[in-house]
C-alpha positions in Angstrom: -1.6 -22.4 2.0 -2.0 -25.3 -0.4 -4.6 -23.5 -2.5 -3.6 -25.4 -5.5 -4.3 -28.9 -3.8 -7.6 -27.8 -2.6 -9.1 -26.5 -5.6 -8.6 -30.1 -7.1 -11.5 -30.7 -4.9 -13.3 -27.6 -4.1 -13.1 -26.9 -8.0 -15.3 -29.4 -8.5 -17.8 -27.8 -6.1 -17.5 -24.6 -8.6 -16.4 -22.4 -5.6 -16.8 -18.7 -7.1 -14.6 -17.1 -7.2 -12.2 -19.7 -5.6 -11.7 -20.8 -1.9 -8.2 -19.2 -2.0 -9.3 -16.1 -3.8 -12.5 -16.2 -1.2 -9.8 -15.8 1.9 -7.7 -13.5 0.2 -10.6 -11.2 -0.3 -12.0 -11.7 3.4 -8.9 -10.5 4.8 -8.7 -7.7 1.8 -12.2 -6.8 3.1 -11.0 -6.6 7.4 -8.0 -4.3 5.8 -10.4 -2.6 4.2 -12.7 -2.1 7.7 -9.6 -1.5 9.7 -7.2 0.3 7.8 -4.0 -1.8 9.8 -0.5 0.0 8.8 1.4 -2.7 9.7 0.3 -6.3 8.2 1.9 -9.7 9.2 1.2 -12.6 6.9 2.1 -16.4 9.3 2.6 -19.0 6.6 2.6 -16.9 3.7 4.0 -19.5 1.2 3.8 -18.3 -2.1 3.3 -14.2 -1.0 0.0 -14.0 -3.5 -1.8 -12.6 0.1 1.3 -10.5 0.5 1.2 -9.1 -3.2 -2.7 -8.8 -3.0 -2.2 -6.8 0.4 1.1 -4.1 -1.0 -2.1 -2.3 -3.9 -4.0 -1.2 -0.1 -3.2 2.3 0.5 -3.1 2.3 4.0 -0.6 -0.3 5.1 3.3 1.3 5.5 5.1 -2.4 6.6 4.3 -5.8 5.3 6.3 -9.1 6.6 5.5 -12.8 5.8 7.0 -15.7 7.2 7.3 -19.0 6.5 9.0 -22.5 7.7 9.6 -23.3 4.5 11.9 -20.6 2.3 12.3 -22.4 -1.1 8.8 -21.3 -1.4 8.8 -17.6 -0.7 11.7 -17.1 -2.8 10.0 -18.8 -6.0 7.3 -15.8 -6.0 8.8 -13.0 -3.7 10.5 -11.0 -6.7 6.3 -10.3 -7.1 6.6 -7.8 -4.0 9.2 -5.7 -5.8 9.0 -2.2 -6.9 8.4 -1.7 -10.6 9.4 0.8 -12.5 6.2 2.7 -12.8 6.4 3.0 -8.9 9.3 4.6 -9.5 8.2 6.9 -12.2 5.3 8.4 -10.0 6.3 7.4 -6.1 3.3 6.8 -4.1 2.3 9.1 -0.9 2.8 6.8 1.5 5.7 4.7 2.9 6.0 0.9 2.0 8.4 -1.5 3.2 8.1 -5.7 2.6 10.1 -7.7 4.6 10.1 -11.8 4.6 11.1 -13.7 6.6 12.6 -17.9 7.3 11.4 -19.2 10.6 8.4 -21.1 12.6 5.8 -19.5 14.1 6.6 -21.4 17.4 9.6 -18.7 17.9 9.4 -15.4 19.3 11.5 -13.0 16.9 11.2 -9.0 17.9 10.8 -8.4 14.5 6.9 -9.7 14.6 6.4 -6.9 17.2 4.0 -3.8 17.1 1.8 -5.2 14.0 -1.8 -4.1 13.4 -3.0 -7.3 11.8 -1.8 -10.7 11.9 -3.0 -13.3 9.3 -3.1 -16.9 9.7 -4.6 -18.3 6.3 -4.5 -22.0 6.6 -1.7 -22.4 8.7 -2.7 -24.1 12.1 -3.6 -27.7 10.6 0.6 -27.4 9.1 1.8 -27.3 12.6 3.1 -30.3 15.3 1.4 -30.6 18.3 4.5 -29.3 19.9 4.4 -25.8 17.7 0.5 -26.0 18.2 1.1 -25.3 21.8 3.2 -22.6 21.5 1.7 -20.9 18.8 -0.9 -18.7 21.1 1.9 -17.6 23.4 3.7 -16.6 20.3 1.0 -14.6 18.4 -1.7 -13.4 21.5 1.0 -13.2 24.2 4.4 -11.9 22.4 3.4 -10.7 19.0 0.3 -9.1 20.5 -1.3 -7.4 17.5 -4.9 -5.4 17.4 -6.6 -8.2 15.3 -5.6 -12.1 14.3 -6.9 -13.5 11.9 -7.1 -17.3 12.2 -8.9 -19.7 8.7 -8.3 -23.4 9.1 -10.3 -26.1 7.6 -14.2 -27.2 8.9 -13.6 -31.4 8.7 -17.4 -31.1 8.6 -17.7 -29.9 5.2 -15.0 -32.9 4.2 -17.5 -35.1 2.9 -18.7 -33.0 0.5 -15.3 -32.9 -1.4 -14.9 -36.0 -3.6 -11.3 -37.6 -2.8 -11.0 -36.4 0.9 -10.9 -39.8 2.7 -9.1 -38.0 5.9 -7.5 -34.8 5.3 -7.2 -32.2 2.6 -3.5 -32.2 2.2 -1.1 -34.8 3.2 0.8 -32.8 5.1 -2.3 -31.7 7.2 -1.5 -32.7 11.1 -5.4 -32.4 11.7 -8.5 -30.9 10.8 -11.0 -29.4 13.5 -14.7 -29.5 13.0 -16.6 -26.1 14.0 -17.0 -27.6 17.7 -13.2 -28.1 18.2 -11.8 -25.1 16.4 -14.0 -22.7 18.6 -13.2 -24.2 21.7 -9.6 -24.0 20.9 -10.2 -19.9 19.7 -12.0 -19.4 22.9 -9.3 -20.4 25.3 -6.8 -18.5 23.5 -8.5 -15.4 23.3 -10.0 -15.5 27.2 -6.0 -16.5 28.3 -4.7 -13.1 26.5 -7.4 -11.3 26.5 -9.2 -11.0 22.9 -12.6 -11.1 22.0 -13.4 -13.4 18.8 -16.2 -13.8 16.1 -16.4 -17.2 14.1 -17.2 -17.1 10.6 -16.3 -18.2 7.5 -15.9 -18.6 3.2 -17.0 -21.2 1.0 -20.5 -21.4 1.1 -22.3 -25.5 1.2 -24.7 -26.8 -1.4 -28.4 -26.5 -1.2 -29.7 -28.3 1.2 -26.7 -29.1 3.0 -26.3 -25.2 5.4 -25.6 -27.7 8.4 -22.0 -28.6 7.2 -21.2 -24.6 7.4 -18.3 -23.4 5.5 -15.9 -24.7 3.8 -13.4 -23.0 5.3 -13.9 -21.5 8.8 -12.4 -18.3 10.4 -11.7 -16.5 13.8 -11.3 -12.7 13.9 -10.1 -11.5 17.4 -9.9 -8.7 18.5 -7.3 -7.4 21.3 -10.0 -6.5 24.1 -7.0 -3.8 26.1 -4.0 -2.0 24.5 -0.5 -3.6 25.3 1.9 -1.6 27.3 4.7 -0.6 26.7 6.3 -2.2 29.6 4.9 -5.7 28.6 5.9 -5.5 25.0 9.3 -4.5 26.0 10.0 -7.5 29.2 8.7 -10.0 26.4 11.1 -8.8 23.8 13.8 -11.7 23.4 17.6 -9.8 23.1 18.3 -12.0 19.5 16.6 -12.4 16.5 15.9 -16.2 15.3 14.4 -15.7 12.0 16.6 -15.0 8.9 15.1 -12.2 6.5 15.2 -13.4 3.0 13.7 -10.7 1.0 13.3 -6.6 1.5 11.7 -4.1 -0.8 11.5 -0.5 0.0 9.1 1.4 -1.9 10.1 5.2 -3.4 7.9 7.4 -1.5 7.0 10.7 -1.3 7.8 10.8 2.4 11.0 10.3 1.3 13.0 13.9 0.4 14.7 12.2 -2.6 11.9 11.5 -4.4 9.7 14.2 -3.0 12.5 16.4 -4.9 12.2 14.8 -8.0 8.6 14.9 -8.2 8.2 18.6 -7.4 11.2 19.8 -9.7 9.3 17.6 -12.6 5.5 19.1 -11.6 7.0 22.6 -11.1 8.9 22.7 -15.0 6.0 21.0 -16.4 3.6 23.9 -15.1 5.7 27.0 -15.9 6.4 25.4 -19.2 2.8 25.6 -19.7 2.6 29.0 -18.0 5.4 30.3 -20.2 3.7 28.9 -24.1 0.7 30.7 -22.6 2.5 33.6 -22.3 4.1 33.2 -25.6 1.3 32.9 -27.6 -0.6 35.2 -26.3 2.3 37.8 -26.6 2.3 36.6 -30.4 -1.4 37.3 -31.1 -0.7 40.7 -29.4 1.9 41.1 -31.8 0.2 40.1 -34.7 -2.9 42.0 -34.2 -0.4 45.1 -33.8 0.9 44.5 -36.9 -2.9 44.2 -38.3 -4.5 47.1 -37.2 -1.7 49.6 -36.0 -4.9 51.5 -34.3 -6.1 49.2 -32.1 -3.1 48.9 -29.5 -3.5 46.5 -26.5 -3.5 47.5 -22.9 -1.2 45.7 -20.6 -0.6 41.9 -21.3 -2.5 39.7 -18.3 -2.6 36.4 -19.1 -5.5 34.6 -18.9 -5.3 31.2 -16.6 -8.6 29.9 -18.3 -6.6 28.6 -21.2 -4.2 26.4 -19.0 -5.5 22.4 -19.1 -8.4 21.5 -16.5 -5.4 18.8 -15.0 -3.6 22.1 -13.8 -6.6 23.6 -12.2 -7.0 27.4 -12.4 -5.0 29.3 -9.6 -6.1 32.5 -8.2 -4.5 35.1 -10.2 -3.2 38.4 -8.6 -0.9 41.4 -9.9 2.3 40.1 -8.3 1.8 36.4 -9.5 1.5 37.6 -13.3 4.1 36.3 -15.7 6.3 38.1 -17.6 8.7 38.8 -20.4 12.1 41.3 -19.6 14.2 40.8 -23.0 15.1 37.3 -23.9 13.8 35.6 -20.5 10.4 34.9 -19.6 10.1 34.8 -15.4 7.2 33.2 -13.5 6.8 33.6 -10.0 6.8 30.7 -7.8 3.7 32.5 -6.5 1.8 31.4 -9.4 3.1 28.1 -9.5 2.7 27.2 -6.1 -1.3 28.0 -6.4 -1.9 25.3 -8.7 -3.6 22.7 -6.7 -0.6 19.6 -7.6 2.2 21.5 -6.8 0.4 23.2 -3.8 -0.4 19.4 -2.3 3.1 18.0 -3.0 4.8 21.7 -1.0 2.7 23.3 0.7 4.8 26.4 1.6 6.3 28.9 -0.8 9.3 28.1 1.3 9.6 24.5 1.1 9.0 24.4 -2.6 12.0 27.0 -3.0 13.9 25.1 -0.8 13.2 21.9 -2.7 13.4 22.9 -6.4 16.7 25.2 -5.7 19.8 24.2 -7.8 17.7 22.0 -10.0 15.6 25.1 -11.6 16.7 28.7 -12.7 15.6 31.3 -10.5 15.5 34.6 -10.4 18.2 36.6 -8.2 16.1 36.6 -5.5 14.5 33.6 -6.1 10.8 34.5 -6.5 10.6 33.0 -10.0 11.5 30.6 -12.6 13.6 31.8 -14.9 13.1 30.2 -18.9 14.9 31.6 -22.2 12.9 32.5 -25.3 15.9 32.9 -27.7 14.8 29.2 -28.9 11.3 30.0 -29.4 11.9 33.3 -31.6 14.1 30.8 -33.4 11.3 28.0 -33.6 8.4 30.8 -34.7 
């Protein structure tokens, strides 16, 4: 939070790359380490950790919550889908979610989260919320790993126009001492393990500050039950969602559909000109040399592009030409390695590309007209 405010001091420092950007990337780093699939973000303000965090392939959910909701909803149109996203859905699931409401309140929608980021949010909150927050994020929320940054009043004298506190709306500021003692009681009451650490390296000569900013990782020590999840679990919700963005996905049928239908036209398209031209230069060396006349057409997969890979070819996969219509069996287009990994099964990629391609009667092949190419040559 505030990472504008605090770079009018730490900027002149010359963090690099920024303190904010420096937190970001530590908790960019822990996703990277864990691979979480469900990512909470406490006090996530303007969503830039939220819209950092929705490019890492692993996480399916994302949720961020704030007290103050004028402020997500400047930036939150950021954690939309785009069109491109659209164009060419990702494998995995994504939903964002955000969220109005104070961390000192239980909501079931916090539950069963991997991670649980805290980037500069403790020093924001009244003693009164300070004391509830453990009960709310160790005890209820109870994910695998928190992540905790807060300021290191230490390292305040280094920054030129700190007289007290970094931010005026700062209720305090721990030094190393106090922050770990704090850390250490929570995670020993719900059972977590924690390492200290940090970002924002001191000047030369000065390593006894430590870091600018200083950060608790714990770690859940015991899996949470079932049981205890569920007696914690409060019967109404008390935050007020503000924002949702579900992803197009290839989990989901729809687009699954669409991408197979376009991958499958796209490769017997290139199947079928294969076929065509070779056909042709059979023709025309007919016409040439009425001597030399050609065994049976087999088409050779070495001149398809290196982006469709090179299927294994076998008698009953060949393509071929009955009058005006050029069929190629699914066969054949189910060994090349794209529409292989997006089906799987002959029978799921029949299932999924019927009614939007011509088959054959019995539906082994695609089915293309050549009237328009005779036309075209």
């Amino acid at each position: 939070m505030d990472k504008n405010f605090q770079e009018q001091f730490t900027g002149i420092i010359k963090f690099t790359p920024p303190l904010y950007k420096q937190r970001y990337q530590f908790i960019k780093d822990l996703v990277g380490k864990y691979k979480p699939k469900k990512v909470a973000d406490l006090g996530c303000a303007d969503c830039t950790l939220l819209w950092m965090l929705k490019f890492c392939n692993c996480i399916e959910v994302l949720a961020g919550l704030d007290i103050c909701a004028s402020v997500m909803k400047e930036k939150m149109h950021r954690l939309s889908p785009l069109p491109g996203d659209y164009l060419q859905p990702a494998e995995r699931s994504l939903t964002v979610t955000l969220h109005h409401g104070s961390v000192a309140h239980k909501d079931p929608c916090m539950l069963g989260f991997d991670l649980v980021t805290c980037i500069e949010l403790i020093e924001h909150l009244e003693q009164s919320e300070l004391k509830k927050f453990p009960e709310v994020v160790f005890g209820f929320m109870a994910p695998s790993i928190v992540v905790i940054s807060t300021p290191n009043s230490e390292f305040n004298p280094l920054l030129p126009g700190v007289t007290l506190f970094r931010h005026p709306d700062h209720k305090f500021e721990w030094n190393r001492a106090q922050f770990q003692s704090w850390a250490l009681e929570a995670a020993r009451r719900y059972d977590y393990s924690v390492e200290f650490t940090g970002v924002g390296h001191p000047l030369t000569g000065m390593e006894k500050v430590g870091f600018c900013t200083q950060i608790g990782v714990f770690v859940r020590k015991y899996p949470q039950t079932t049981e205890s999840a569920q007696s914690e679990k409060p019967t109404e919700a008390v935050y007020k969602m503000v924002f949702k963005a579900v992803y197009p996905s290839l989990k989901d049928e729809k687009y699954l559909q669409n991408a197979v239908v376009s991958e499958v036209i796209f490769t017997a398209q290139i199947i079928k000109q294969s076929l065509l031209d070779r056909l042709m230069s059979e023709h025309e060396e007919y016409n040439d040399d009425p001597t030399e006349r050609k065994s049976k057409f087999q088409p050779s997969m070495n001149c398809f592009s290196e982006d469709l890979g090179k299927p294994l070819v076998e008698k009953s996969m060949e393509p071929f030409v009955n009058g005006n219509v050029v069929y190629i069996p699914l066969t054949t287009i189910l060994s090349f390695p794209k529409v292989n990994r997006l089906c799987g099964t002959f029978e799921k990629l029949r299932k999924l590309i019927a009614g939007k391609v011509t088959l054959s009667s019995d539906g082994s092949a695609v089915m293309f007209d050549t009237e328009h190419e005779n036309e075209e040559n």
